[in-house]
VOLO-293207 format. One line per 3 residues: number of its first residue (from 1); for each residue z, x, y of N, C-alpha, C, CB. Coordinates in Angstrom, 3 decimals, padded with zeros to 6 digits, m for minus. Glycine has a CB too. Layout:
// VOLO-293207
NUM) Z/X/Y/Z/X/Y/Z/X/Y/Z/X/Y ~ ... $
***
This chain:
// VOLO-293207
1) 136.511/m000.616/098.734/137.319/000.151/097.839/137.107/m000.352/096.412/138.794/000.077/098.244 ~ 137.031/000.397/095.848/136.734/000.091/094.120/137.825/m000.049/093.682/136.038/001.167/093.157 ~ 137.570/m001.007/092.523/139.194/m000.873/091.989/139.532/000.474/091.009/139.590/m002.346/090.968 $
4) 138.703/001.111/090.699/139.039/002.999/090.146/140.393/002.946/091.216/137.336/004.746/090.754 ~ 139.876/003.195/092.681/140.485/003.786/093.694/142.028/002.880/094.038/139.345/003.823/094.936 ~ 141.996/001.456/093.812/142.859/000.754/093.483/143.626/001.274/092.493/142.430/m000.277/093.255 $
7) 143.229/001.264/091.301/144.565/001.743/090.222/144.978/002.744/090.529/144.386/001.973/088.779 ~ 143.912/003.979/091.053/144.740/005.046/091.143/145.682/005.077/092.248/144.017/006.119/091.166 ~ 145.585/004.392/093.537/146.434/004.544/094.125/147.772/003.888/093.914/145.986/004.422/095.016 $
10) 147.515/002.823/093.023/148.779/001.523/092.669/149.764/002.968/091.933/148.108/m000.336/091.056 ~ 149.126/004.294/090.688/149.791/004.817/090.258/150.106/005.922/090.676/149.593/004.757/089.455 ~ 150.017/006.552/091.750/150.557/007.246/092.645/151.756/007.085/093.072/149.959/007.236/093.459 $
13) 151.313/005.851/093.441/152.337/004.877/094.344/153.598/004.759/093.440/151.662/003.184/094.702 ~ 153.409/004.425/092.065/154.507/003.767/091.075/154.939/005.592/090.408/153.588/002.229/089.540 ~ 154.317/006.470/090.733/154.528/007.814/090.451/155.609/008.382/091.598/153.072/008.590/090.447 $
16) 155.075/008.088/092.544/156.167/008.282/093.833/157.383/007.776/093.919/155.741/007.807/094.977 ~ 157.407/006.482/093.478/158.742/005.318/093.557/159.520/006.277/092.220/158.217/003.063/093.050 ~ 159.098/006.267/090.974/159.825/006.898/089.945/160.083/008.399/090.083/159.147/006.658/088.744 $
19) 159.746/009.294/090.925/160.053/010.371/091.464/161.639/010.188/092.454/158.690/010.760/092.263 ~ 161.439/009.425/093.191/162.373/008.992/094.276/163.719/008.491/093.098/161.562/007.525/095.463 ~ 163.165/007.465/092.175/164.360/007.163/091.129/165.203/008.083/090.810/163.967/006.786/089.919 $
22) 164.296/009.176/090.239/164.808/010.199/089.531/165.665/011.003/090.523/163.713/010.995/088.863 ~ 165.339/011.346/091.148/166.465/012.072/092.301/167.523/011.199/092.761/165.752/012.548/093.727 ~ 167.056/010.251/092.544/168.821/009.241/093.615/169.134/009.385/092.040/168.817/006.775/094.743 $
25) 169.064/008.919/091.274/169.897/009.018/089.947/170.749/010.870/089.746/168.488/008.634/088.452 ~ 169.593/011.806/089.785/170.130/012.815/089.931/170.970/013.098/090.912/169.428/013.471/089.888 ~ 171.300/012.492/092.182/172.229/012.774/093.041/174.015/012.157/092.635/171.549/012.154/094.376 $
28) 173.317/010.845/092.087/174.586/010.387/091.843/175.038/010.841/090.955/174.761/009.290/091.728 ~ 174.410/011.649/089.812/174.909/012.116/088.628/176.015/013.628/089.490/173.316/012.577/087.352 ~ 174.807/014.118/090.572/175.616/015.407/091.000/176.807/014.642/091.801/174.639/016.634/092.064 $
31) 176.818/014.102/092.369/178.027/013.877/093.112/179.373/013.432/092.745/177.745/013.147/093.871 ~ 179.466/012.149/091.571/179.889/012.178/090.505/181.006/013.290/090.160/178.840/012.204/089.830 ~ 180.003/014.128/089.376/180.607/015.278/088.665/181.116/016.201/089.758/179.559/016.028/087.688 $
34) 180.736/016.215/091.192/181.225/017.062/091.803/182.509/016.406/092.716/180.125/017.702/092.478 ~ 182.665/015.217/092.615/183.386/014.311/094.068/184.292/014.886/094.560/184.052/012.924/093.908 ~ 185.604/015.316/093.979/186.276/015.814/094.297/186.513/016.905/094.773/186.593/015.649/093.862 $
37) 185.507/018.141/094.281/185.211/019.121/095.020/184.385/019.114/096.524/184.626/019.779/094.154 ~ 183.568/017.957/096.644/182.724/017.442/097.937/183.935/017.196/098.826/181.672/015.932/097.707 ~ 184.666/016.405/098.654/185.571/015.824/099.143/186.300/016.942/100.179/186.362/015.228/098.024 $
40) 187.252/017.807/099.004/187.835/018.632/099.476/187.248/019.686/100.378/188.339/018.999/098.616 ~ 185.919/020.153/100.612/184.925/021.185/101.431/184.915/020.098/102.964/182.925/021.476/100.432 ~ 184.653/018.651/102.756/184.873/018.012/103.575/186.082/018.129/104.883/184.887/017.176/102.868 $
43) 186.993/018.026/103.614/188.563/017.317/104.532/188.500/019.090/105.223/190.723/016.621/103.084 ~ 188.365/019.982/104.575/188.483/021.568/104.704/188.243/021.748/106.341/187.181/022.503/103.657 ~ 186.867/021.315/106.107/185.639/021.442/107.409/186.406/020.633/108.753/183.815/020.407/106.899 $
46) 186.746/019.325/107.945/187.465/018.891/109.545/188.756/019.041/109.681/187.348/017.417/109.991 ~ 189.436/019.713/109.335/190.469/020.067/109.215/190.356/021.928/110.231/190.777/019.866/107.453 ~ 189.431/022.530/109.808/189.321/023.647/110.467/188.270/023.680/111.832/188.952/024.581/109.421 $
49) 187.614/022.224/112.199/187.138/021.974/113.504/188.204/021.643/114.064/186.121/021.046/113.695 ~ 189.180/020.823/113.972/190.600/020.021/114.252/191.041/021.151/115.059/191.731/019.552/112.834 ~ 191.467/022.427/113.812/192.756/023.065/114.454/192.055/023.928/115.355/193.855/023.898/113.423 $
52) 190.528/024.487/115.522/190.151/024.836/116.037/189.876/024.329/117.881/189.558/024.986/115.165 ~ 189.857/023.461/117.605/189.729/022.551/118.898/191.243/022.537/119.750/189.278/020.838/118.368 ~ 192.490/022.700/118.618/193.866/022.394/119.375/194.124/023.695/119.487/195.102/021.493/118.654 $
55) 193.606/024.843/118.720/193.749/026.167/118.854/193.419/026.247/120.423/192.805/027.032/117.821 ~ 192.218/026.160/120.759/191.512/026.193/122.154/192.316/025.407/122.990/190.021/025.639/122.186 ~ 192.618/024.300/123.087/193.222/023.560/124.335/194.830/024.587/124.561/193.540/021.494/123.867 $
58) 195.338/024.652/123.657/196.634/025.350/123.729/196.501/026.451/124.293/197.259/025.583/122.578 ~ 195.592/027.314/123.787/195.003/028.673/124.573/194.787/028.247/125.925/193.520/029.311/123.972 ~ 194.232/027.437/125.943/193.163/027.029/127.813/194.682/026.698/128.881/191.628/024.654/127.729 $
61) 195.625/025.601/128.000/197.167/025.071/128.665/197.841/026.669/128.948/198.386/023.899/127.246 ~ 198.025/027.177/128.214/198.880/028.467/128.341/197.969/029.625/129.381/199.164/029.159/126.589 ~ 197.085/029.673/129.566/195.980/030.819/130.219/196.340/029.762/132.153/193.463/030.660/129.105 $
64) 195.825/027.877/131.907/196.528/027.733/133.027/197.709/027.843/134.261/196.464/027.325/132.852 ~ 198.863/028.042/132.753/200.062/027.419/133.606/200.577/028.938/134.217/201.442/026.415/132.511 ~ 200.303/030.152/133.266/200.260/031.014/133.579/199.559/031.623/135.038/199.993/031.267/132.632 $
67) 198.108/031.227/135.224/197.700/031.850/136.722/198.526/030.637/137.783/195.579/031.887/137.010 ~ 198.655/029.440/137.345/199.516/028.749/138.268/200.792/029.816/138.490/199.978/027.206/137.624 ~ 201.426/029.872/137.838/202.731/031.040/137.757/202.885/032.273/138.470/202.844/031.586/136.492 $
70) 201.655/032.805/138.005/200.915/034.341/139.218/200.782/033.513/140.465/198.867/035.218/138.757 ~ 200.053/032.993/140.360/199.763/032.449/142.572/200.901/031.825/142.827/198.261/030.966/143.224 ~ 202.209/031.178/142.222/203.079/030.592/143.084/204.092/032.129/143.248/203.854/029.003/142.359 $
73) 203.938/032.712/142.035/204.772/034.208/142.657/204.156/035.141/143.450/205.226/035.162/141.592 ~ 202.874/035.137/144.262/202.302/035.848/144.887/202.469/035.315/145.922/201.265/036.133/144.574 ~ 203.068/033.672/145.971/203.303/033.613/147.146/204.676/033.441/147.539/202.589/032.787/147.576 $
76) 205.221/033.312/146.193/207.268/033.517/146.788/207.222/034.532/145.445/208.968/031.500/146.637 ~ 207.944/035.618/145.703/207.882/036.901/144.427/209.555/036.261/144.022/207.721/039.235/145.149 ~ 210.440/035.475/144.510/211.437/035.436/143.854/211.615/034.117/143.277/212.398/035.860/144.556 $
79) 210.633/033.511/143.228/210.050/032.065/141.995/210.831/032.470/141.272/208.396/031.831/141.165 ~ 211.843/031.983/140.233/212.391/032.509/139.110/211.866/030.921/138.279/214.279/033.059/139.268 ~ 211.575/029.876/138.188/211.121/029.357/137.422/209.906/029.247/136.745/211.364/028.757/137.692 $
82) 208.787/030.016/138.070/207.532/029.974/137.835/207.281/031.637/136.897/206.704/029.702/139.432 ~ 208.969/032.639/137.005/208.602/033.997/136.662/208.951/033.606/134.614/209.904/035.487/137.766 ~ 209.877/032.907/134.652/210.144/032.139/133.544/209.158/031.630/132.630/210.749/031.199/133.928 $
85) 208.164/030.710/133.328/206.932/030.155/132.924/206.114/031.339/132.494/206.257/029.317/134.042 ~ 205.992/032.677/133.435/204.886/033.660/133.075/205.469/034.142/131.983/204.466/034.784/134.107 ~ 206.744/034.757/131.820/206.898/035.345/130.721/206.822/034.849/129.442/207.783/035.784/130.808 $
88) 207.007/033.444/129.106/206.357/032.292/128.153/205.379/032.245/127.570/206.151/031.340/128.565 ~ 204.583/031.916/128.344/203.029/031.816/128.629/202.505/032.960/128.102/202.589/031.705/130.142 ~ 202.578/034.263/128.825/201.690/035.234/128.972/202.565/036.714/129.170/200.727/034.808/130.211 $
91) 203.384/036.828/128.277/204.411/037.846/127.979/203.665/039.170/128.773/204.698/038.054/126.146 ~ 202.137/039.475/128.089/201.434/040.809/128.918/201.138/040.468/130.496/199.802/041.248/128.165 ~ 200.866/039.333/130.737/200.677/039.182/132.217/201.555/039.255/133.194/200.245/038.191/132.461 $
94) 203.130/038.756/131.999/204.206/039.106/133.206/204.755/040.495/132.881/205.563/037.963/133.309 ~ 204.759/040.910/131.932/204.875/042.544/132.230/204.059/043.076/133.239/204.514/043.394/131.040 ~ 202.581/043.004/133.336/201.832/043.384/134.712/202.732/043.100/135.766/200.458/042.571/135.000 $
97) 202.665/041.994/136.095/203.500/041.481/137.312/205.025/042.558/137.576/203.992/039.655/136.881 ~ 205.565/042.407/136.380/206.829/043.064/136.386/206.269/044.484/137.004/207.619/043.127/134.795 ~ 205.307/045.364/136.412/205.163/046.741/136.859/204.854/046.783/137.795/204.509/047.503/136.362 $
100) 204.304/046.027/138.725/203.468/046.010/140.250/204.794/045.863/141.066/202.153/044.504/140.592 ~ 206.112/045.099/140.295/207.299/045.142/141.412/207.672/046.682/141.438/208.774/044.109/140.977 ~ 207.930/046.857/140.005/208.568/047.787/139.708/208.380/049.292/140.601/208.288/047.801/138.394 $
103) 207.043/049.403/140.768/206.536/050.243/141.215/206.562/050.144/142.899/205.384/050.269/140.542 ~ 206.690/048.955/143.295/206.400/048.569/144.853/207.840/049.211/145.079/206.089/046.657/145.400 ~ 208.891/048.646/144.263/210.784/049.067/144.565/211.089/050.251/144.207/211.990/048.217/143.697 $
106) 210.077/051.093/143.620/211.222/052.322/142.734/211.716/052.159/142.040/212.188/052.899/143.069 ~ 211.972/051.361/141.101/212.268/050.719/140.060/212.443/051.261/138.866/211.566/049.961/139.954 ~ 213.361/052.810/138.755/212.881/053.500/137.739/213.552/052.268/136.270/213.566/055.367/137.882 $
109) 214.774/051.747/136.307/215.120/051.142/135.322/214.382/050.332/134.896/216.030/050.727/135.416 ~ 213.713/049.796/135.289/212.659/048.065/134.760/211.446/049.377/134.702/212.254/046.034/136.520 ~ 210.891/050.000/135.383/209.999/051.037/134.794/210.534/051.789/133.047/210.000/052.311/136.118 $
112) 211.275/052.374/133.155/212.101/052.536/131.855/211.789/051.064/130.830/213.949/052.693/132.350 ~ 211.904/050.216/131.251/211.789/048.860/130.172/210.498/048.901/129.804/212.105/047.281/130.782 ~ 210.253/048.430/130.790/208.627/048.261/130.659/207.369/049.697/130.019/208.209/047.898/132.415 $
115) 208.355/050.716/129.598/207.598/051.798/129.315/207.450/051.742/127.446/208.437/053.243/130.047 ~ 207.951/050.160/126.616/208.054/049.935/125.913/206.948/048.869/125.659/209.115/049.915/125.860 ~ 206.390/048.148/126.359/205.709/046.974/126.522/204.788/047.107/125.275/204.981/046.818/127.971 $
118) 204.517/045.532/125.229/203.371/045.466/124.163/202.090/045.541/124.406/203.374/044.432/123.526 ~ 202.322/045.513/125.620/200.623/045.849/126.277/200.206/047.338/126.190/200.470/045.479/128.091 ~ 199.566/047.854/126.206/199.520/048.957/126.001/199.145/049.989/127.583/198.556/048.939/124.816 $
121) 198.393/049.591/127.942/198.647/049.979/129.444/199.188/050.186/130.523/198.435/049.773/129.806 ~ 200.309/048.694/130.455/201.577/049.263/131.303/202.222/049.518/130.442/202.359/048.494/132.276 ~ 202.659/050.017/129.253/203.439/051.209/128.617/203.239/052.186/129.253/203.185/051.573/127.328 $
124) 201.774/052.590/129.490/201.521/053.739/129.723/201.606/054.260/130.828/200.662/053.935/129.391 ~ 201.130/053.392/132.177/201.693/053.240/133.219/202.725/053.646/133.543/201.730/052.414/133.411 ~ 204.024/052.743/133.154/205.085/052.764/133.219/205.724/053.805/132.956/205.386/052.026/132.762 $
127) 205.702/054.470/131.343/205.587/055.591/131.565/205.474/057.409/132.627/205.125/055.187/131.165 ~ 204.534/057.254/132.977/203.941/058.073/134.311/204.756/057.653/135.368/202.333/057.767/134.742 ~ 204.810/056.763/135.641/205.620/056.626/136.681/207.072/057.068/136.697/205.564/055.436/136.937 $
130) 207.819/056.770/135.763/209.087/057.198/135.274/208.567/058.353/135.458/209.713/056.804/133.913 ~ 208.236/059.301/134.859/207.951/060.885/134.926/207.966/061.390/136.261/206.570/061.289/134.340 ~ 207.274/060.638/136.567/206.550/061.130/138.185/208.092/060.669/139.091/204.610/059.821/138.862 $
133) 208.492/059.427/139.066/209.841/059.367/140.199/210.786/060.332/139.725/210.717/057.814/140.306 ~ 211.422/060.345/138.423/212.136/061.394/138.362/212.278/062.851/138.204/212.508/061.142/137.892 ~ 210.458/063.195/138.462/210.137/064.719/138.547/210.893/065.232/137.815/210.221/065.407/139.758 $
136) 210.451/065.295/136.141/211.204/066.034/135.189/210.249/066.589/134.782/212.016/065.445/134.213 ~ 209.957/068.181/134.443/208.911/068.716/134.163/208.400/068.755/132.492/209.107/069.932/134.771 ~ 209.643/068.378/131.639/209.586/067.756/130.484/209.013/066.500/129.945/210.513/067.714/130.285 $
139) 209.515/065.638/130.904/208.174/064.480/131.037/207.008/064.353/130.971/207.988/064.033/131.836 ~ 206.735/065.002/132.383/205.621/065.155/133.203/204.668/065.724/131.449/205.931/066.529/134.903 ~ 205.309/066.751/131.045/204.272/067.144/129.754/204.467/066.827/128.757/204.045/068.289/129.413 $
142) 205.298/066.026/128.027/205.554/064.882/127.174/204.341/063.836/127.693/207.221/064.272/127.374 ~ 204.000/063.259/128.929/203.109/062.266/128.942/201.875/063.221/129.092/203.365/061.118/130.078 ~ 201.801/064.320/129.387/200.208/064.921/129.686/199.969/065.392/128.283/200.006/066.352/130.968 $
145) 200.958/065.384/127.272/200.452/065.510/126.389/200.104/063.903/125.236/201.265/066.611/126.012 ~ 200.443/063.110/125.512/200.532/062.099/124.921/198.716/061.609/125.064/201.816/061.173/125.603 ~ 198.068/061.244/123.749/197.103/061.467/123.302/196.086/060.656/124.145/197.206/061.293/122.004 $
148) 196.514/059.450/124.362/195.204/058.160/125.270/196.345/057.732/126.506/194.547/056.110/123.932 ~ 196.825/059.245/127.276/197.499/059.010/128.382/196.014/058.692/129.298/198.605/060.367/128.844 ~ 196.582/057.629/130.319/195.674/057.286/131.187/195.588/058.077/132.781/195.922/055.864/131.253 $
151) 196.759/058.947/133.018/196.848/059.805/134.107/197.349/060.862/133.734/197.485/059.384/135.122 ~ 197.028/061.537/132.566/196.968/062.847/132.027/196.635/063.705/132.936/196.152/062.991/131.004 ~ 195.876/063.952/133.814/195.356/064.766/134.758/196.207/064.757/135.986/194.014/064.394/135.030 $
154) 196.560/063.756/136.308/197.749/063.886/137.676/198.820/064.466/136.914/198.365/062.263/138.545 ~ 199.238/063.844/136.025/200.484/064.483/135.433/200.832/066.034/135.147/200.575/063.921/134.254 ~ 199.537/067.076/134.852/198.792/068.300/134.507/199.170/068.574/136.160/196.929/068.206/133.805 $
157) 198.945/067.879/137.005/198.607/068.366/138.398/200.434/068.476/139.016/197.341/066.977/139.397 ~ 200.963/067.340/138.621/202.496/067.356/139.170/202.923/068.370/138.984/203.461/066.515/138.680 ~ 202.983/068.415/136.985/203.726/069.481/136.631/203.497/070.785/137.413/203.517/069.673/135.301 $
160) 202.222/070.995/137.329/201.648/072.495/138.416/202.399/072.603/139.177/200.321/072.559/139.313 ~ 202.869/071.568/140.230/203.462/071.721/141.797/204.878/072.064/141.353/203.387/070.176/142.935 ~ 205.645/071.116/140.606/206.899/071.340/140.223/206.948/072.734/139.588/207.356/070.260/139.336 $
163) 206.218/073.658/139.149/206.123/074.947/138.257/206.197/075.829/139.703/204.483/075.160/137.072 ~ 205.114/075.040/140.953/205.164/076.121/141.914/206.443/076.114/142.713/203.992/076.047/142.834 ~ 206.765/074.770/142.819/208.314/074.875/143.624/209.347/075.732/143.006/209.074/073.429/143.706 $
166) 209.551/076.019/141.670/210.156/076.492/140.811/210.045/078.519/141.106/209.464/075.714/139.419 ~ 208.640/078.211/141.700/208.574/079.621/142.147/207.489/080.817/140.707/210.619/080.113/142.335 ~ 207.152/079.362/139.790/206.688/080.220/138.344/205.175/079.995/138.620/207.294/079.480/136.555 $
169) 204.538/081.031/139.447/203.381/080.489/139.972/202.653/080.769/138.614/202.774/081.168/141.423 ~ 202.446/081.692/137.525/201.704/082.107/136.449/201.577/080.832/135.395/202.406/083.407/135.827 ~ 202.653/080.291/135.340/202.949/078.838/134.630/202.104/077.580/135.040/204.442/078.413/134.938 $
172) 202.220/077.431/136.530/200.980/076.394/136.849/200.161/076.596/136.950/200.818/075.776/137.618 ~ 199.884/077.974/136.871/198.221/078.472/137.175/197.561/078.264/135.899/197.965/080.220/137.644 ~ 198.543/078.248/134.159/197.817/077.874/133.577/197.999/076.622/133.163/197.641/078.575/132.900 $
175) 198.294/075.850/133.415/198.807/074.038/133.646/197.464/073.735/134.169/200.334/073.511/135.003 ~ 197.176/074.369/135.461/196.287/073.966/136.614/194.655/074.087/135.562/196.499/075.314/138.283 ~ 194.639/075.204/134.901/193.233/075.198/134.313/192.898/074.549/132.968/192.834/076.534/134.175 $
178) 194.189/073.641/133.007/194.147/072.584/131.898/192.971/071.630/132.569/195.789/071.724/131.606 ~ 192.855/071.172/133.566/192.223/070.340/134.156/190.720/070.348/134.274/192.736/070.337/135.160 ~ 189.783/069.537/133.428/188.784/069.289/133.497/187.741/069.146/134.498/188.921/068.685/133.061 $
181) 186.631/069.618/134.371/185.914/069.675/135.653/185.333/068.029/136.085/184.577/070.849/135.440 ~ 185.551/067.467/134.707/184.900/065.842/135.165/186.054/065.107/135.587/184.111/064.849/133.825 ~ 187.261/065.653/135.250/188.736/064.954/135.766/188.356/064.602/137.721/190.471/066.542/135.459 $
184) 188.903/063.175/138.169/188.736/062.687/139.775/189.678/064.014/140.180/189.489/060.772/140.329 ~ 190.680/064.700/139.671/191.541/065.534/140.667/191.302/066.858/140.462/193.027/065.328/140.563 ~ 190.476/066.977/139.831/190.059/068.517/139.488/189.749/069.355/140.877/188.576/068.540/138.468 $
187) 189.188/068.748/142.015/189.132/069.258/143.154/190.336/069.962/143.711/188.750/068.350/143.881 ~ 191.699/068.807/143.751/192.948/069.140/143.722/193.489/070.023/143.086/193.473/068.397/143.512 ~ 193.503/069.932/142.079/193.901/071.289/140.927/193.279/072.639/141.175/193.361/070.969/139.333 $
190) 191.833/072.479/141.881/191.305/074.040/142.462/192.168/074.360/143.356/189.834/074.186/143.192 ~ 192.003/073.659/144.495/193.006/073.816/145.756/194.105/074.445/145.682/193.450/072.714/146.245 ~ 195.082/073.418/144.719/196.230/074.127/144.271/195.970/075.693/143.678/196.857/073.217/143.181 $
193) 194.984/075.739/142.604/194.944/077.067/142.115/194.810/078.222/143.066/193.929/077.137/141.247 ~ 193.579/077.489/143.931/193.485/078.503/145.112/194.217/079.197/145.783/193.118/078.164/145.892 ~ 194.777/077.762/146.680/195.832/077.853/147.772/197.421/078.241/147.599/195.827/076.577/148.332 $
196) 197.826/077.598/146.697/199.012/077.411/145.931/199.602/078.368/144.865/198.823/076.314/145.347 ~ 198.794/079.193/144.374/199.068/079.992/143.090/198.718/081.230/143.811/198.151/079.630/141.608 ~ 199.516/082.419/143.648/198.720/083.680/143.759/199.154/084.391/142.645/198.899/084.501/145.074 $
***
């Protein structure tokens, strides 16, 4: 190696080291001027992994104690501590629960409650059912008309029957051709039209 190749590499070398200077100096100058703002993005960050993490366990505790709650009432339905726990826990899960009694007993009153729910499904549920046990033909089309009814089509179909018991066969006949051809009871609703309507 020549010494050409010597110096030049010695000043590379001392070019590199004063490159490296210049940036740690520039860092400390940025950090410095920024500390307190670093700081605070910091504490921010673990502060929102933190609550995120206790967010989750609390979610995971409450999602547990809750199906514990469902299987000890599936296997005694008159648990009242474990029905206590569900409604706590999991306010929509024990409304479910609640409508599956409700419906097993006839239950028009707790059906009536529950036709308020925050869940939106057994509202709706609940709902229909009320209609349907107390065969009110005002109902029945109050919910067949109600916009994201989920048994709109049975309800279309009740009312029909209650129109035919009534003896107003022209009335369900056009009730009956409310019913969609992709509707599951549309078969039913022919039948009826068929059989049922003259």
């Amino acid at each position: 190696m020549s010494l050409k190749d010597n110096i030049s590499m010695v000043k590379d070398e001392l070019n590199a080291e004063e490159k490296f200077f210049e940036n740690a100096v520039r860092t400390e100058r940025f950090v410095k001027k920024y500390k307190t703002k670093l700081i605070g993005i910091a504490a921010i960050a673990i502060f929102v992994v933190g609550a995120n993490g206790v967010y989750e366990y609390v979610k995971n505790s409450k999602a547990e104690a809750s199906n514990i709650a469902l299987l000890s009432l599936q296997q005694n339905g008159e648990d009242k501590a474990a029905l206590a726990v569900l409604k706590e826990q999991n306010p929509k899960l024990y409304d479910l629960y609640m409508l599956s009694r409700a419906i097993d007993k006839g239950d028009i009153a707790m059906l009536k409650e529950l036709s308020s729910s925050k869940a939106l499904a057994v509202a709706d549920l609940a709902s229909y059912q009320v209609a349907s046990l107390e065969k009110k033909l005002n109902d029945l089309n109050n919910y067949a008309n109600t916009e994201d009814a989920i048994y709109k089509d049975m309800a279309v179909v009740q009312s029909a029957v209650l129109l035919m018991q009534e003896n107003k066969m022209d009335q369900a006949h056009r009730k009956l051709a409310l019913v969609q051809s992709s509707s599951p009871v549309y078969t039913i609703a022919m039948s009826l039209m068929h059989y049922g309507v003259k």
